[in-house]
C-alpha positions in Angstrom: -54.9 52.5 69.6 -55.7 54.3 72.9 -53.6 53.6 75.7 -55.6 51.7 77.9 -54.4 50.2 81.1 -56.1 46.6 82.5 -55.9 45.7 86.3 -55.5 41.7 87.0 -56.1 40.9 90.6 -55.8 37.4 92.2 -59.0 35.9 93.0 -57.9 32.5 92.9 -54.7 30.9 92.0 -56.0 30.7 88.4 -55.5 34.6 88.2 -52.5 34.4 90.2 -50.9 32.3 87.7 -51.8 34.6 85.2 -50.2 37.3 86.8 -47.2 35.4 87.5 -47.3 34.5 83.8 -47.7 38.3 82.5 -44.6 39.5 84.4 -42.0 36.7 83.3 -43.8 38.0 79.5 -43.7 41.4 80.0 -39.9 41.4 81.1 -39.2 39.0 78.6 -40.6 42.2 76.2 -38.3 44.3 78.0 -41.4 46.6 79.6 -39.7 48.8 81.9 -40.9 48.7 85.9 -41.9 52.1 85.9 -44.8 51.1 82.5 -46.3 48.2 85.6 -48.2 48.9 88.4 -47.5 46.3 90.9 -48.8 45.5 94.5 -49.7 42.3 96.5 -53.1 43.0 95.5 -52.6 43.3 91.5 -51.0 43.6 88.5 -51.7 46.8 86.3 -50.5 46.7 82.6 -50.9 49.0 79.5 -52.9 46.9 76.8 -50.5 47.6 74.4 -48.1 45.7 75.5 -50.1 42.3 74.8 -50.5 41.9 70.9 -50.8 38.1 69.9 -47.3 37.9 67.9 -44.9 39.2 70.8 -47.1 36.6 72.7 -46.6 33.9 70.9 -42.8 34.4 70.1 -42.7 34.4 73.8 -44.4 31.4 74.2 -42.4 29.7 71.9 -39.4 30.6 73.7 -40.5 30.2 77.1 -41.8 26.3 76.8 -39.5 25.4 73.8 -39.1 22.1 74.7 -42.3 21.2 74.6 -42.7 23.1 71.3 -42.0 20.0 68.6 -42.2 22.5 65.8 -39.7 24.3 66.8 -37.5 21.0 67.3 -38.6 19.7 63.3 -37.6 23.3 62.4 -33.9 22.9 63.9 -33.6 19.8 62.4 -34.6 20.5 59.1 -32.5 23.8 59.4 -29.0 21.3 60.4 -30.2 19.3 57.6 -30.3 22.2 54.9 -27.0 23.7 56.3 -25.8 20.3 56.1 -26.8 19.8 52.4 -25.3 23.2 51.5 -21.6 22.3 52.7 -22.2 18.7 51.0 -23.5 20.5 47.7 -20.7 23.2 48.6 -17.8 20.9 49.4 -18.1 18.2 46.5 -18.2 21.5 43.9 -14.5 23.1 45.7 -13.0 19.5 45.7 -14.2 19.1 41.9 -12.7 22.5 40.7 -9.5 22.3 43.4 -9.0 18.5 41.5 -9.4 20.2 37.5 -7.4 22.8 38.2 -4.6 22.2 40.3 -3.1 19.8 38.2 
Protein backbone atom coordinates (compact mmCIF):
# COMPACT_ATOMS: atom_id res chain seq x y z
CA UNK A 1 0.00 0.00 0.00
CA UNK A 2 1.45 3.44 -0.93
CA UNK A 3 2.09 5.72 1.76
CA UNK A 4 -0.41 8.22 1.50
CA UNK A 5 -0.79 11.09 3.90
CA UNK A 6 -4.67 12.62 4.67
CA UNK A 7 -5.06 16.25 6.01
CA UNK A 8 -8.19 16.76 8.48
CA UNK A 9 -8.93 20.35 9.09
CA UNK A 10 -11.66 21.70 11.55
CA UNK A 11 -14.50 23.08 9.74
CA UNK A 12 -16.84 22.60 12.38
CA UNK A 13 -16.71 20.98 15.71
CA UNK A 14 -17.79 17.80 14.03
CA UNK A 15 -14.23 17.62 12.40
CA UNK A 16 -12.73 18.98 15.36
CA UNK A 17 -13.96 16.06 17.27
CA UNK A 18 -12.58 13.88 14.81
CA UNK A 19 -9.30 15.23 15.17
CA UNK A 20 -9.40 15.17 18.77
CA UNK A 21 -10.53 11.57 18.37
CA UNK A 22 -7.56 10.58 15.90
CA UNK A 23 -4.80 11.79 18.21
CA UNK A 24 -5.98 10.09 21.59
CA UNK A 25 -6.03 6.80 18.69
CA UNK A 26 -3.04 7.41 17.14
CA UNK A 27 -1.07 7.61 20.52
CA UNK A 28 -2.92 4.96 21.88
CA UNK A 29 -1.05 3.05 18.50
CA UNK A 30 2.06 4.37 19.76
CA UNK A 31 2.54 6.67 16.33
CA UNK A 32 5.51 8.62 17.05
CA UNK A 33 5.08 12.79 16.94
CA UNK A 34 7.46 13.19 14.36
CA UNK A 35 4.92 10.46 11.78
CA UNK A 36 1.91 13.59 12.64
CA UNK A 37 1.74 16.83 11.25
CA UNK A 38 0.08 18.96 13.65
CA UNK A 39 -1.01 22.73 13.63
CA UNK A 40 -4.06 24.79 14.93
CA UNK A 41 -5.27 24.56 11.59
CA UNK A 42 -5.05 20.53 11.00
CA UNK A 43 -4.22 17.26 11.60
CA UNK A 44 -1.98 15.44 8.97
CA UNK A 45 -1.70 11.59 9.29
CA UNK A 46 -0.15 8.65 7.12
CA UNK A 47 -3.20 6.43 5.94
CA UNK A 48 -1.56 3.54 7.19
CA UNK A 49 -1.89 4.08 10.31
CA UNK A 50 -5.87 3.71 10.30
CA UNK A 51 -6.74 -0.05 9.39
CA UNK A 52 -10.19 -1.15 10.86
CA UNK A 53 -8.77 -3.84 13.44
CA UNK A 54 -6.26 -1.48 15.41
CA UNK A 55 -9.40 0.78 15.24
CA UNK A 56 -11.65 -1.18 16.70
CA UNK A 57 -9.37 -2.72 19.43
CA UNK A 58 -9.01 0.83 20.31
CA UNK A 59 -12.46 1.48 20.49
CA UNK A 60 -13.02 -1.27 22.56
CA UNK A 61 -10.58 -0.13 24.98
CA UNK A 62 -11.23 3.48 24.93
CA UNK A 63 -15.27 3.25 25.73
CA UNK A 64 -15.09 -0.18 27.58
CA UNK A 65 -17.66 0.44 29.77
CA UNK A 66 -20.11 1.04 27.48
CA UNK A 67 -18.90 -1.99 25.54
CA UNK A 68 -21.39 -4.92 27.16
CA UNK A 69 -19.60 -7.57 25.13
CA UNK A 70 -16.69 -7.02 26.51
CA UNK A 71 -18.40 -7.10 30.15
CA UNK A 72 -20.34 -10.83 29.11
CA UNK A 73 -16.89 -11.81 27.94
CA UNK A 74 -15.20 -11.14 31.53
CA UNK A 75 -17.87 -12.82 33.07
CA UNK A 76 -17.97 -15.73 31.20
CA UNK A 77 -14.06 -15.77 31.31
CA UNK A 78 -14.38 -15.68 35.71
CA UNK A 79 -16.85 -18.21 35.20
CA UNK A 80 -14.64 -20.66 33.06
CA UNK A 81 -11.59 -19.93 35.36
CA UNK A 82 -14.00 -20.55 38.05
CA UNK A 83 -15.15 -23.96 36.78
CA UNK A 84 -11.57 -25.06 36.07
CA UNK A 85 -10.33 -24.65 39.82
CA UNK A 86 -13.87 -26.39 40.84
CA UNK A 87 -13.23 -29.29 38.23
CA UNK A 88 -9.44 -28.89 39.30
CA UNK A 89 -9.85 -28.77 43.13
CA UNK A 90 -12.59 -31.66 43.63
CA UNK A 91 -10.03 -34.06 41.36
CA UNK A 92 -6.59 -32.99 43.97
CA UNK A 93 -8.97 -33.41 47.11
CA UNK A 94 -10.20 -36.95 45.50
CA UNK A 95 -6.62 -38.29 44.82
CA UNK A 96 -4.98 -36.31 48.09
CA UNK A 97 -8.09 -38.40 50.12
CA UNK A 98 -7.14 -42.16 48.05
CA UNK A 99 -3.80 -41.83 48.56
CA UNK A 100 -2.76 -40.39 51.63
CA UNK A 101 -4.27 -42.82 53.69
Amino acid sequence: MKDEMVCLEPFDWRYSAAIVGLRKYLEWLGVEESDLTITEESLEYNKKYFTRRDFLKFAEFYFKNEMHHIAIEEILEEEREQGIKNAFGSKTNFLDSTFNK
